[in-house]
C-alpha positions in Angstrom: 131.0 81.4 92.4 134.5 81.4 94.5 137.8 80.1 95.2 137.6 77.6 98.0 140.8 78.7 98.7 139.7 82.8 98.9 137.0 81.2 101.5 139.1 79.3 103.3 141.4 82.5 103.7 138.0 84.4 105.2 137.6 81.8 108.0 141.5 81.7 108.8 141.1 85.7 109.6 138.1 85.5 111.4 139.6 82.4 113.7 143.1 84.7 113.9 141.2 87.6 115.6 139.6 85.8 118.4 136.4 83.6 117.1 135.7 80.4 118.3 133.4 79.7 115.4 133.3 81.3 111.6 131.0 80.6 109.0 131.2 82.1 105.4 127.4 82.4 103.3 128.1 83.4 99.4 125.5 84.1 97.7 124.7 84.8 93.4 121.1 85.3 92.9 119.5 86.4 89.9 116.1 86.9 89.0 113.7 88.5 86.1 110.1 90.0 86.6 106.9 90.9 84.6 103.9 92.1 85.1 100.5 92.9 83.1 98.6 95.1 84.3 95.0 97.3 82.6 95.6 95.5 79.3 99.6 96.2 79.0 103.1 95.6 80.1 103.7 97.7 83.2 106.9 96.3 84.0 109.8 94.1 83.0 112.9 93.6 84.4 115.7 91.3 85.5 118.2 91.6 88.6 121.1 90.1 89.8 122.7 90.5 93.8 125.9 88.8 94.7 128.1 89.0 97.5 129.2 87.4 100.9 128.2 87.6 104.4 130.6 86.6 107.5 129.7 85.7 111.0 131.9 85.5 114.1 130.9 84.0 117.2 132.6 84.6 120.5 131.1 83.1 123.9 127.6 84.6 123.3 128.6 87.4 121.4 128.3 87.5 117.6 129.7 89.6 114.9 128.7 90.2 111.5 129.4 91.8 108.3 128.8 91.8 104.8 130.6 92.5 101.5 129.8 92.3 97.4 133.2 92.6 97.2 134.4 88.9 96.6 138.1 89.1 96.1 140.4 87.9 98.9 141.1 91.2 100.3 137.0 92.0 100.3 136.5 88.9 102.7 139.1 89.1 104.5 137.9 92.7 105.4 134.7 91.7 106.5 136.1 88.7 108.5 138.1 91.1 110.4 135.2 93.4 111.0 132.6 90.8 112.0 135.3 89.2 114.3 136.0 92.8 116.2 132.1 93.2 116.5 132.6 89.5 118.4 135.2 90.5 120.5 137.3 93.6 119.9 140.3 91.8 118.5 141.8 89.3 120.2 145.0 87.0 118.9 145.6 83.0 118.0 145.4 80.9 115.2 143.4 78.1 114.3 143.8 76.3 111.2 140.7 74.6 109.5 140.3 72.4 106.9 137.6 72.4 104.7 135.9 68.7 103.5 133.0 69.2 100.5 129.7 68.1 101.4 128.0 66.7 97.9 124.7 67.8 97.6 121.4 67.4 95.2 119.8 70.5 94.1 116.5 70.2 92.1 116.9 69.5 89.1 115.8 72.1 86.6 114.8 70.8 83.2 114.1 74.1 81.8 116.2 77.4 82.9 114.1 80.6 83.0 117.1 83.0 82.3 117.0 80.9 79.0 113.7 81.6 78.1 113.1 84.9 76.0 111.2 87.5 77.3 109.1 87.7 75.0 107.2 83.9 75.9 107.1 85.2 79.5 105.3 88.3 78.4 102.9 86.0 76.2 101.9 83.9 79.3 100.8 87.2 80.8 99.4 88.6 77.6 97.1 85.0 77.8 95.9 85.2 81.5 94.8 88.6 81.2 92.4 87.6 77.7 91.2 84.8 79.5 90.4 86.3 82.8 89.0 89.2 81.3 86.8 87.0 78.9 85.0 85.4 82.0 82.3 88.5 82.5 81.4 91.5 81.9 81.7 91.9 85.7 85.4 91.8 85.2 87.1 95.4 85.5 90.6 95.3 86.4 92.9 91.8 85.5 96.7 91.9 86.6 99.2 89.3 85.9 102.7 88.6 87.3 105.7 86.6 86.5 108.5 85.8 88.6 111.7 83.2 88.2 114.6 83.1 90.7 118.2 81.0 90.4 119.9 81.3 93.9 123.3 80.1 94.0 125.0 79.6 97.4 127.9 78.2 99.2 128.5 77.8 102.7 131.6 77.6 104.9 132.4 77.4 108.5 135.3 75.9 110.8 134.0 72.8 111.7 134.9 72.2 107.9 131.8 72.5 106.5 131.8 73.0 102.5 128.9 72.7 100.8 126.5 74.2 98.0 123.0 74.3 96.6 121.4 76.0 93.0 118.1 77.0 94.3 115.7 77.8 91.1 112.3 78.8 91.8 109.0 80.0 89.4 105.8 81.8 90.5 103.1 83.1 88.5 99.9 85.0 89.7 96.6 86.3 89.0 94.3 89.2 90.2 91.2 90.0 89.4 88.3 92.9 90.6 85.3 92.3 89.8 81.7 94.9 90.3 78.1 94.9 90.7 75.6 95.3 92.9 77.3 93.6 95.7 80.4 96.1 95.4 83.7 95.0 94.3 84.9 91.8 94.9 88.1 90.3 94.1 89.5 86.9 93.0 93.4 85.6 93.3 95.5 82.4 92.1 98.9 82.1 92.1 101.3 78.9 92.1 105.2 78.7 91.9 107.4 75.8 92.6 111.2 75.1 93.0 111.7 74.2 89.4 112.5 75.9 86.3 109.6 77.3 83.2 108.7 73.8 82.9 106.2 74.8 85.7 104.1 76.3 82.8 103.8 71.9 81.5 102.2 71.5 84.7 100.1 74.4 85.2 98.0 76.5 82.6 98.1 79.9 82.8 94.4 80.2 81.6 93.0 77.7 84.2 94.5 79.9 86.8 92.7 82.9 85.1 89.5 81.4 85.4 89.4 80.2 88.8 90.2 83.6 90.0 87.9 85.3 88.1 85.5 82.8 89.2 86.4 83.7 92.6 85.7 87.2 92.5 82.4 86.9 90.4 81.2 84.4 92.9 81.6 87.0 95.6 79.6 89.4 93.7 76.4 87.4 94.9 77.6 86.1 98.5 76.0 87.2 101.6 77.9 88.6 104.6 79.5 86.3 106.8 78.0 85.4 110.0 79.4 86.0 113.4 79.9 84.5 116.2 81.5 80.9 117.0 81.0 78.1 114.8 81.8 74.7 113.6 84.5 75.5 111.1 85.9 73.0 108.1 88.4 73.9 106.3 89.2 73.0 102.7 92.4 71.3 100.9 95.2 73.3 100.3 94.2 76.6 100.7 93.8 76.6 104.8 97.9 75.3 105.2 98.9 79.4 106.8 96.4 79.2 109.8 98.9 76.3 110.6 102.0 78.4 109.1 101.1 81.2 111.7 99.2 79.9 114.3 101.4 77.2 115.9 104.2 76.8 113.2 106.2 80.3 114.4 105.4 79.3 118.0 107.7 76.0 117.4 110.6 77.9 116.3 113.5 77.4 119.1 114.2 81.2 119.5 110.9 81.8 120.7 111.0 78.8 122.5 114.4 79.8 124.1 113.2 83.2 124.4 110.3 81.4 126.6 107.7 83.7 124.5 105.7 80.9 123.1 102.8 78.6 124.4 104.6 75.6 123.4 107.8 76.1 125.8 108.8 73.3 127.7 106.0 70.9 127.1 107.8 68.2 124.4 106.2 65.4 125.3 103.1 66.6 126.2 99.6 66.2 124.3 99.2 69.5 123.1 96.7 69.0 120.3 93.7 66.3 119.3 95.2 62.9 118.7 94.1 63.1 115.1 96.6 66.1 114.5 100.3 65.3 112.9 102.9 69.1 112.0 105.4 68.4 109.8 107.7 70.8 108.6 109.8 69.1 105.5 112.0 71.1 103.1 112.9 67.8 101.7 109.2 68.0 100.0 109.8 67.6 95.9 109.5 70.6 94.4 107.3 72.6 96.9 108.2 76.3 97.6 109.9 75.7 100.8 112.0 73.2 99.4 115.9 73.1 99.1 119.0 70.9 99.3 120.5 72.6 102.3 119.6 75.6 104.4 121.6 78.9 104.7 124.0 77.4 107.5 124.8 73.7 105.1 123.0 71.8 106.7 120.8 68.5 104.7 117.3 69.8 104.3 115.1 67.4 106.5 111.8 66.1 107.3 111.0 67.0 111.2 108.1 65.8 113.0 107.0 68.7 115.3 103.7 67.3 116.5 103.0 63.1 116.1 99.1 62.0 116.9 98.7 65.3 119.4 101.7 65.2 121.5 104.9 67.9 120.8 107.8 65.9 119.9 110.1 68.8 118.9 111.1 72.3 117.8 112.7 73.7 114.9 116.0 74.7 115.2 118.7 76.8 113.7 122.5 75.8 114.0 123.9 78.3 116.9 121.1 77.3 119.0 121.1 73.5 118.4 124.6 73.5 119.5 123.8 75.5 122.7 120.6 72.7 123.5 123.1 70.4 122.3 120.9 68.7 120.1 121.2 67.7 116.2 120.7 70.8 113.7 117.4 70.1 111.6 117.8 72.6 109.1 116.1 75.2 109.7 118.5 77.9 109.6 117.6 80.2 106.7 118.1 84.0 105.9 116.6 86.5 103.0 120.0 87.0 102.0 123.9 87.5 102.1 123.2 90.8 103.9 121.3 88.7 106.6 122.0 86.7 109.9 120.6 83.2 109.6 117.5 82.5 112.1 115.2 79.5 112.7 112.6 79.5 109.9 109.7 77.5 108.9 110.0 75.3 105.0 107.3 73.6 104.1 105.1 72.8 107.1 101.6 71.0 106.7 98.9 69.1 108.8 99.4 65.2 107.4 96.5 63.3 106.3 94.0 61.7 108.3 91.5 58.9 107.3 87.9 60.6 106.9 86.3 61.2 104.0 85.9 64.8 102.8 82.5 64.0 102.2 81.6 62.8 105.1 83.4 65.1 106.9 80.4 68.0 105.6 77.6 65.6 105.6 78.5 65.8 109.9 78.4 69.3 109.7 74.5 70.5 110.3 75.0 74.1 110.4 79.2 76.1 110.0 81.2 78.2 107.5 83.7 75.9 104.8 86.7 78.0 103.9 88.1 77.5 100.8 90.7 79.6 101.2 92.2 81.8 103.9 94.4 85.1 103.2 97.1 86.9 105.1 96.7 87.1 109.3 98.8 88.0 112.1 99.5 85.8 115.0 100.9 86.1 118.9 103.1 83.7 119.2 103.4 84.3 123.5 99.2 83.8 123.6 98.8 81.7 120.3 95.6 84.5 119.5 95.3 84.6 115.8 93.2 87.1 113.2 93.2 86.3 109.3 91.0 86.9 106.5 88.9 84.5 104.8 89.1 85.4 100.9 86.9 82.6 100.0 83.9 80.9 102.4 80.7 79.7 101.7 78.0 78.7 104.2 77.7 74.9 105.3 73.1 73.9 105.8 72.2 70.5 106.6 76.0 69.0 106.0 76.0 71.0 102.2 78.6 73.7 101.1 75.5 76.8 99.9 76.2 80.2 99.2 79.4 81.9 99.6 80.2 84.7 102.4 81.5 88.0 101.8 85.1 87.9 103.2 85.3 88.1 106.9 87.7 87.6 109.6 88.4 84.2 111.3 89.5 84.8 114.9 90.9 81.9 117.6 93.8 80.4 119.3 96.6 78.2 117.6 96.9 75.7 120.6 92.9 75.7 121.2 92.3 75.1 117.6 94.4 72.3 117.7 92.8 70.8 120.4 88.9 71.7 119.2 90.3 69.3 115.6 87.3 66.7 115.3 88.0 65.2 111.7 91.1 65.2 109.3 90.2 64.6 105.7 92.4 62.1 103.6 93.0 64.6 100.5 96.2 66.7 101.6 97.4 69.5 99.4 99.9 72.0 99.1 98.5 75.6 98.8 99.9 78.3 97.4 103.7 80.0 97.7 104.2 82.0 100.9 106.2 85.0 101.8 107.4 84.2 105.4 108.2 87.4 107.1 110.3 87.2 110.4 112.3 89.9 112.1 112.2 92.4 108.7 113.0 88.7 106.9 111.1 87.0 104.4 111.9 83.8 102.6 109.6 81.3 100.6 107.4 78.8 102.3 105.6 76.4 101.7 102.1 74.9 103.6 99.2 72.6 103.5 96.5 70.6 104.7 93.4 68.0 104.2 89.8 69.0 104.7 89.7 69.3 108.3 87.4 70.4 111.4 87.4 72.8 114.0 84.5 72.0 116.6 84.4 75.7 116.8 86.0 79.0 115.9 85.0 82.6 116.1 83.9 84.3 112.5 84.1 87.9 112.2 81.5 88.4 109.6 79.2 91.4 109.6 75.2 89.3 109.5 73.2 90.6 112.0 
């Protein structure tokens, strides 16, 4: 993407007008989009963003800037910029030099930007026949395609060199369906850090069913009850109540910000001992997943909660140094225009050792959620809202008819706490959007079946 030596020339500047530490982020990243939507192709289009971004730390103070202009004189302007914003000039030198770090990115066995357009188009074309062919129920079908290859190199002066080739593939399916009981809508998506070969793993047409299913399911449900409840939650598609509702609270800004409920109590038992967090962006090909994160460093596989009790936080590279503890990886950023800050990967709930089964048949009366949507969290209180997009009612320990969608209302550290059973089938769910501070980035989460002793449903039965 760029010399080493044009790099190395950025870090020399920044160190020459006062910083104490200089990193260099460089960044290609090109991408390509579809989407089917009524029947046709309402857009199509490809993108490419490349530049640098340069940060300068002084003492507490840091400076940052940003260019697309890679030459030597384009870097060497923005280290002299992000430096002043550090310290206002300044004067010394500091020579650093620079040792490659050798990486493994995922290996890609078949590059989207290599597949015509016309085959992405045709995966669309097929997802809307099929979804459309499920009922007559079935008004509005919309498809999307999306591939990504991030390139990106990272440099600072504690010698650090190293790179990653992040590819990643998503596709997605809506669907609105009518009838008596309104409209009711149905969604499936997947994507993965890998190349089209996604598309051997997954069929666009099984997607395309289940969400049509989903929505002409709905057509028939009842309202959702209110009120608390015993609460168990399904494979897979319940991984963001963890995402939002302790995982942000981990993150060491907050915790160094002292604006979470999990500030200063590593070590302590902080949820039921059947409850194990992991956040791993070493995870295969999962969304969150990457070689290194947006500062160089390995991704890892951290253990945030073991058996109930808080073992540690996720950390970014700035404030690792400052705890003085090791970096875990965590450090990511939307893009070169962006300041790195502690982020979430892939984060899950491990297994347990009931049986799913068995796990309903304990439940007399409570609401299974198959999967939950988008929510909003507090991360000073832990109070969390999201939507349940598919729930069905639980009678005599038996998953019955499904609930109109409805609001699941609790506390992150409470719910951890009220866990009763953990299931032994663990899946991934879907690929996330994690937004942070105007930021997003891709994310990953998961769980097994699991249950919660009791949580409040904000359904609309009398």
């Amino acid at each position: 993407m760029i010399e080493e030596s044009t790099v190395q020339r950025a870090l020399d500047v920044a160190l020459a007008r006062g910083g104490e530490f200089a990193e260099v982020f460089v960044e290609d990243k090109r991408s390509s989009s579809g989407r089917f939507d009524d029947g046709r192709i309402e857009e199509l289009g490809s993108g490419r963003t490349r530049g640098a971004g340069i940060r300068v730390v002084v003492g507490e103070a840091t400076g940052f800037a940003h260019t697309a202009d890679l030459t030597n004189a384009g870097l060497a302007a923005a280290a002299e910029a992000a430096a002043a914003a550090a310290r206002g000039g300044g004067a010394g030198t500091r020579v650093v030099a620079l040792e490659r770090r050798e990486t493994s990115p995922q290996p890609v066995a078949e590059r989207p930007e290599e597949v015509d357009k016309a085959t992405k188009v045709d995966l669309l074309r097929r997802a809307d026949e099929v979804a459309r062919s499920s009922g007559d129920s079935i008004k509005q079908v919309s498809a999307s395609y999306g591939d990504s290859r991030r390139r990106i190199l990272v440099a600072n002066s504690d010698g650090l060199l190293a790179a990653d080739d992040q590819t990643r593939t998503m596709f997605v399916v809506g669907v609105v369906a009518t009838g008596d009981g309104g409209m009711q809508t149905g969604r499936r998506s997947v994507g993965h850090t890998m190349g089209f070969e996604l598309f051997d793993r997954y069929q666009v047409e099984d997607l395309a069913r289940d969400a049509a299913r989903q929505a002409l399911t709905k057509l028939s449900a009842r309202p959702a009850p209110s009120g608390a409840l015993p609460v168990v939650i399904g494979p897979g598609g319940g991984g963001v109540l963890f995402h939002e509702a302790c995982g942000h609270g981990l993150e060491a800004d907050h915790i160094q910000k002292d604006v979470s409920v999990f500030a200063g109590r590593v070590g302590e038992q902080v949820a039921s001992p059947l409850v194990t967090i992991v956040d791993d962006a070493t995870m295969g090909n999962e969304w969150g997943t990457f070689a290194i994160d947006d500062e160089g460093t390995p991704a890892q596989r951290n253990v945030l909660i073991e058996d109930g009790v808080l073992t540690d936080y996720l950390w970014d590279g700035l404030r690792a140094r400052k705890a003085g503890r090791p970096l875990s990886g965590n450090g990511r950023r939307q893009s070169y225009q962006h300041l790195p800050m502690v982020r979430m990967t892939n984060t899950y709930l491990a297994n347990g050792e009931s049986d799913p089964a068995d796990i309903l048949a304990d439940t007399p009366h409570g609401v299974y959620i198959a999967h939950l949507g988008g929510g909003q969290v507090n991360t000073a209180t832990g109070d969390f809202v999201f939507g349940m997009t598919e729930a069905y009612l639980i009678e005599d320990g038996r998953i019955t008819e499904p609930l109109r969608e409805g609001n699941l209302i609790g506390n992150g550290p409470r719910v951890l706490e009220l866990i009763d059973a953990v299931g032994d089938d663990f899946a991934m769910g879907p690929p996330g959007t994690c937004g942070k501070d105007g930021q997003g980035v891709p994310v990953g989460d998961g769980v097994p079946t699991l249950r919660v002793t009791e949580l409040t449903i904000g359904g609309t039965a009398a």
